[in-house]
N, C-alpha and C positions, 0 to 999 in steps of 0.2 A: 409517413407524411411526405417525404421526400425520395424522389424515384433514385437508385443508381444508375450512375452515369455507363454508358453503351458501351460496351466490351472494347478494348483497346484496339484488337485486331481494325476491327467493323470503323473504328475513331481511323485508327491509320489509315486507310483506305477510302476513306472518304475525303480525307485531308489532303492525301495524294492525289486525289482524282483534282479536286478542285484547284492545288497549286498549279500541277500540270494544265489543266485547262487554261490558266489564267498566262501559264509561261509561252503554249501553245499558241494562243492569241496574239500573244505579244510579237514571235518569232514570225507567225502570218501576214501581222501589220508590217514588219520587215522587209519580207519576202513580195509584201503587194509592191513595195515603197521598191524594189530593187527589180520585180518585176519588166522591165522594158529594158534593162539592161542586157539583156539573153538576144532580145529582137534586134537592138541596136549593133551589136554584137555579131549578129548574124548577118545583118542587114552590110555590115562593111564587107562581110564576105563579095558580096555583091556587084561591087566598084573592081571597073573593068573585066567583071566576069562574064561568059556567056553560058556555062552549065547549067541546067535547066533543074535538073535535080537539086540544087543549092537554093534555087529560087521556092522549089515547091519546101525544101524544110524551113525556110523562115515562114512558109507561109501556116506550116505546120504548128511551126512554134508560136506562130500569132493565136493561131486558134485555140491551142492548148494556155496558155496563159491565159485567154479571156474565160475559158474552163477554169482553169485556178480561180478570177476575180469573183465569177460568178457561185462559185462554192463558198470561197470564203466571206462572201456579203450574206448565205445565208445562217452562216455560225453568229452572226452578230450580238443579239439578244439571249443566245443560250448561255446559263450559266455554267454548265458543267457539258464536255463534249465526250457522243458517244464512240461505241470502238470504227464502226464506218465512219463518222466524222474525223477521225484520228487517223485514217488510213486512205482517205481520201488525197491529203496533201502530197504523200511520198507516188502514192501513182499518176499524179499531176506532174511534179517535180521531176521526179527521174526520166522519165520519157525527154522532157524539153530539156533536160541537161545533156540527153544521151544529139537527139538531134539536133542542136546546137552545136555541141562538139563535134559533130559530124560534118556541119560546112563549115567547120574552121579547121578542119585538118585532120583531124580522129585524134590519136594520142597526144598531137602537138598542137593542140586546140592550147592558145594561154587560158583557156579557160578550166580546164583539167583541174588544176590546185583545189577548185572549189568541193571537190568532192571531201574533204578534209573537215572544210565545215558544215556541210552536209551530215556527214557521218555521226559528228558529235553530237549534232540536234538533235538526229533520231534516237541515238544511246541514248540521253535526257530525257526525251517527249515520250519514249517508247518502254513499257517492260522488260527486261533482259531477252528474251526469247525472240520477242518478236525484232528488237531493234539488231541483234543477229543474222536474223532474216534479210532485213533489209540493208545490212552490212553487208551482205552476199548478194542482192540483188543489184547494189550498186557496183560490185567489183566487179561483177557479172557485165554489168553495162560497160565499164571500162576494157573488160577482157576484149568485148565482139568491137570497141575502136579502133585495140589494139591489135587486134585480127585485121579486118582493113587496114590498115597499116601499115604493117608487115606482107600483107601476102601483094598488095597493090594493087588489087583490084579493080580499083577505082581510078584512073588516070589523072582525073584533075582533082583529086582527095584536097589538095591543097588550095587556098584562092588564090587568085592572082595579084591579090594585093600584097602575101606574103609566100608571093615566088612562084607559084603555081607547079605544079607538076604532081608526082604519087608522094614525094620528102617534099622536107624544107631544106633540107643538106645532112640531117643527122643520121651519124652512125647508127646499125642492130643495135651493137654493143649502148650506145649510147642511148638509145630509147627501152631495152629492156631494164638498163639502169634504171628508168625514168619508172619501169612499169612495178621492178619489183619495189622500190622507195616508194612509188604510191598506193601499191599494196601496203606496206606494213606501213604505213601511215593512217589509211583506212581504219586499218588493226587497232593500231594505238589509239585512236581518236574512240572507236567504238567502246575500247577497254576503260579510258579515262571517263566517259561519257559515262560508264554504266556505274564504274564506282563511285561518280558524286553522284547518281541517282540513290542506292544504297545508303550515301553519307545521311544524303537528306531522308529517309524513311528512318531511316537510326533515330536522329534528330527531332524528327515528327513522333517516332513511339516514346522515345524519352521524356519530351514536353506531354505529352499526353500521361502516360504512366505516373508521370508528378499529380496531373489535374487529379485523378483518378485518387492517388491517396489523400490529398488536400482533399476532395469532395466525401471521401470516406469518415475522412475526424471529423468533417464539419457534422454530416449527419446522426455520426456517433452524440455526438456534444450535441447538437439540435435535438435529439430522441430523449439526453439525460435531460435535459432542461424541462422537455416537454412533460416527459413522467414527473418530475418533482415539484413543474407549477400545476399537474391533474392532481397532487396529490393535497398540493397547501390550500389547492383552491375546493376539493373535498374537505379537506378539516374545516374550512372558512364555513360551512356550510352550515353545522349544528350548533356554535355560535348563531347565525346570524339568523335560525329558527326562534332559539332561544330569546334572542332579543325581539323578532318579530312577536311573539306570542307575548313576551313581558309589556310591550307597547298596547297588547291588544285588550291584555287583563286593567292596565291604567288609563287605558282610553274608557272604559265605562265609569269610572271614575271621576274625571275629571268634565269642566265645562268650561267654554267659550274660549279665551285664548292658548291655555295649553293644551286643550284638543285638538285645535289647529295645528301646534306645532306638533303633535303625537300626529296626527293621520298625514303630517310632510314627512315627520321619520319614518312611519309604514310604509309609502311609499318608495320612500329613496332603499328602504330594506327589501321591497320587493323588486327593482330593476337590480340592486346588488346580485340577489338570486340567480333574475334570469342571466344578467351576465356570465355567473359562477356556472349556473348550467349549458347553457351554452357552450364554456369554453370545457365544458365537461364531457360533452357531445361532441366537441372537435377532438379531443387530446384522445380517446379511450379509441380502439381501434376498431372499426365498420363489424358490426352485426352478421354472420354470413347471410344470402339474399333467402328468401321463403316467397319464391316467384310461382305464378302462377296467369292466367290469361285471366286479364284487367281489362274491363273497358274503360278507355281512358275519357270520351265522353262523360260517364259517368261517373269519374272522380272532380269533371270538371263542375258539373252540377252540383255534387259536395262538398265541395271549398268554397262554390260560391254561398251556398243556403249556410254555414259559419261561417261567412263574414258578411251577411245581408246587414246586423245589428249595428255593425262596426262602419259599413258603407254607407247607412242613414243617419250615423253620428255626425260623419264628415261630408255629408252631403252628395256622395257620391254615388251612383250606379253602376250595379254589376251586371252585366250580360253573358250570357254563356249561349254561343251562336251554335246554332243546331245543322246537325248535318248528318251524312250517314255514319252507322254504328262504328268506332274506332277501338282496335282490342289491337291489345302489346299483352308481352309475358314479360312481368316484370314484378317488382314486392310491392305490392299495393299502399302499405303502409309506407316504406320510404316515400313512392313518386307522391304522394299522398301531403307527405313532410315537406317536400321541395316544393308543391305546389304552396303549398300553405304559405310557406318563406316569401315565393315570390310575389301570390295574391297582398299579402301585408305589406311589402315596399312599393307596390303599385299603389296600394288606396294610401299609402305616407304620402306619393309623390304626387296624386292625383289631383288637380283643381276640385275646389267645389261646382256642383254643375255639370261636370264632365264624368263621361263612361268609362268602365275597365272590363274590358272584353276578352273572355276565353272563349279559344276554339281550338281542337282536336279535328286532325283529319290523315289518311293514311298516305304517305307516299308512295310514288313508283313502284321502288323497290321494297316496299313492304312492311318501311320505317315508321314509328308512331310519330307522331309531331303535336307539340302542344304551346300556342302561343299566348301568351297574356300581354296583353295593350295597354297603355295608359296615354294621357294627353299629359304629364308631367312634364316639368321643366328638360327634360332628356338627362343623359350625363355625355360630358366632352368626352373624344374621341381616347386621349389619350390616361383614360378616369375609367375607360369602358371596361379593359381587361383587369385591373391593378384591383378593381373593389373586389375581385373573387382571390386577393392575397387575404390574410389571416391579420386581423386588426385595422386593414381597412374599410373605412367606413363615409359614408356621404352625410349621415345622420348626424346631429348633435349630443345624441345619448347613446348609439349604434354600440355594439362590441366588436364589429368588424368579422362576424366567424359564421352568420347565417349562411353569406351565399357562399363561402369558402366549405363548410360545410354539404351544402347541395349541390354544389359543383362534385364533392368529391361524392356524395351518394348517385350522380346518376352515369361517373365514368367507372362507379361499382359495377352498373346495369349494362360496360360496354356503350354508353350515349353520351350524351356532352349537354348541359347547360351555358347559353352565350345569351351578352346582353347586343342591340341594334340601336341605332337613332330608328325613329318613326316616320314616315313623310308626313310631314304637317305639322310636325312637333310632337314631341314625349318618346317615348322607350318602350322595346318589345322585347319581353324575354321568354326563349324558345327552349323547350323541353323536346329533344332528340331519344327516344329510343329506337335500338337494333332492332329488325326485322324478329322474329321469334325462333327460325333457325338460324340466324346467324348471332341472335341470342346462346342457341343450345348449344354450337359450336365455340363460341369463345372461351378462353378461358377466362375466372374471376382473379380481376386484379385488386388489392386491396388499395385503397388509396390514400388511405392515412395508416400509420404505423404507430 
């Protein structure tokens, strides 16, 4: 009756994907908000400068930043992002940090530190492996600054605003200091980065591994319960023949007013019944399927012709709209049962006067389709899924297990029963089966236990 819950692995990794997604997000909103800082940044290089190449990197890192805005405005509405979307940010990023730092000085850029938190993000955001990678691809970027730098290639490396020339005054000594401290800084940040990623996936499979045995007793306990009310609600049963058949022997018997009250106890004894059977047909576990190629057309013609008697009672008409021939492989006797369930909560829910319309027809892909229509009241939006729970019910006398039951006969067959609003008013509910090889190919899941 109750599915178990998706392997722990498959839980963690999903769980992961989507916290990171959401932490991703968040660090981007950051990143847009701090954005213009890099330009600005750059842009002071500029003040009393005449180097020409300092002008084309801000202009560089204009462009590249509005690359970042434009990527990151199309993550907006994704819930979960994929590995290009995840990898998009550090090749935006890296470039404009590495050219930035470059018309501010190369290694003596005040902007340098940033690499520190940098580093960390990607440990976080990223799988150990890859954020690795990108821990070497950043040092990497720092390395060729620091090449510039040192070899002096560049004359006016510096701006003029702080000092101009290939230094600012500092020592080898004192900038190799600078290079290897922000190497093992790199280091550390990536190491620390990776182990709360770790912490938190620990974290994620332990809360899950909980869900997982919590989900386990419960179905345990939900399966004992379920065998021992199929079993009371079996013993209830030859009692309450018993009694049916004693009413029947005293109702010849008897006249005028206590016959009346015997054919109200017949009664109430025979909805007893179908209730008891009913929930006898839900608790006992799914039939294996005896499929075979069904026109489903013509089972719609057959459900309609038993219930013509029932639709004239109430006033209603049946219609079963014609079209070309419709064949699914399916157990004719089930879809048969589900039709039946459905056609009788139409003609309940149906005004007098008003039509209930079956029609089969094939899809696209080679799907059966079977729709039954009413002009009933509908059911509210939030009423729509909950009546295919076990004991809900819209009826006043309902046992709540019909469409709980048809539901679970036809994702026996691989398809799905779902209820709709109507346009115009009333309710449409849709019989879905699988193609016929995509029938042969599945395998049979049981859906009640």
């Amino acid at each position: 009756m109750h599915s178990l819950p998706q392997p722990t692995a498959a839980g963690v990794e999903q769980v992961q994907r989507e916290a990171f997604s959401r932490m991703f997000r968040q660090v981007t909103k950051v990143l847009l908000f701090l954005s213009p800082l890099p330009v600005v940044m750059g842009s002071l290089g500029l003040i009393g400068d005449t180097a020409e190449w300092r002008r084309w990197c801000v202009a560089l890192a204009l462009g590249l930043v509005l690359v970042g805005l434009a990527v990151a405005a199309s993550w907006r509405r994704q819930p979960v992002l994929s590995h290009e979307q995840g990898t998009a940010l550090p090749l935006v990023a890296f470039p404009l940090f590495t050219v930035v730092n470059l018309s501010l000085g190369g290694l003596e850029s005040p902007l340098i530190p940033l690499v520190l938190p940098v580093a960390f993000a990607t440990a976080i955001l990223f799988p150990p492996a890859r954020a690795r990678r990108w821990a070497g691809y950043l040092l990497a970027l720092v390395g060729v600054q620091a090449a510039v730098t040192f070899t002096g290639v560049v004359g006016d490396l510096v701006p003029a605003l702080f000092g101009g020339g290939q230094r600012a005054g500092h020592s080898d000594a004192l900038l190799v200091t600078m290079l290897v401290v922000t190497t093992f800084l790199v280091l550390w940040a990536n190491f620390i980065g990776t182990t709360m990623r770790h912490t938190f996936r620990g974290m994620v499979r332990t809360a899950l591994d909980a869900r997982d045995e919590a989900l386990k007793a419960h179905e345990e306990r939900v399966r004992s319960l379920t065998t021992l009310s199929g079993e009371i609600a079996h013993e209830l049963k030859n009692p309450l023949a018993s009694v049916k058949g004693l009413a029947a022997m005293i109702a010849r018997e008897v006249e005028g007013r206590p016959a009346e009250r015997l054919a109200v106890l017949r009664r109430e004894v025979d909805r007893m019944q179908e209730i008891l059977e009913g929930f006898l047909n839900f608790s006992r576990p799914l039939l294996p399927l005896n499929e075979a190629h069904v026109p489903l057309d013509g089972l719609c013609r057959q459900v309609a012709e038993l219930h013509e008697g029932m639709a004239g009672e109430r006033g209603v008409s049946l219609k079963v709209t014609e079209g070309p021939p419709v064949e699914a492989w399916c157990d004719a006797r089930k879809v048969r049962q589900v039709l039946i369930d459905v056609v009788q909560n139409a003609l309940d829910a149906a005004p007098r006067g008003t039509t209930v319309e079956l029609q089969a027809w094939t899809l696209p892909g080679g799907e059966g389709r079977v729709e039954v229509r009413d002009r009933g009241p509908g059911l509210a939006e939030e009423v729509r899924e909950r009546v295919f729970e076990p004991g809900i019910t819209t009826k006043p006398h309902g046992s709540g297990l019909g469409l709980a039951l048809s539901r679970a006969l036809m994702r026996q067959h691989g398809g799905e029963l779902s209820l709709r609003a109507r346009d115009g008013g009333g309710c449409v509910a849709e019989l879905l089966l699988p193609a016929a090889s995509q029938a042969l190919e599945a395998p049979r899941k049981e859906a009640l236990s």
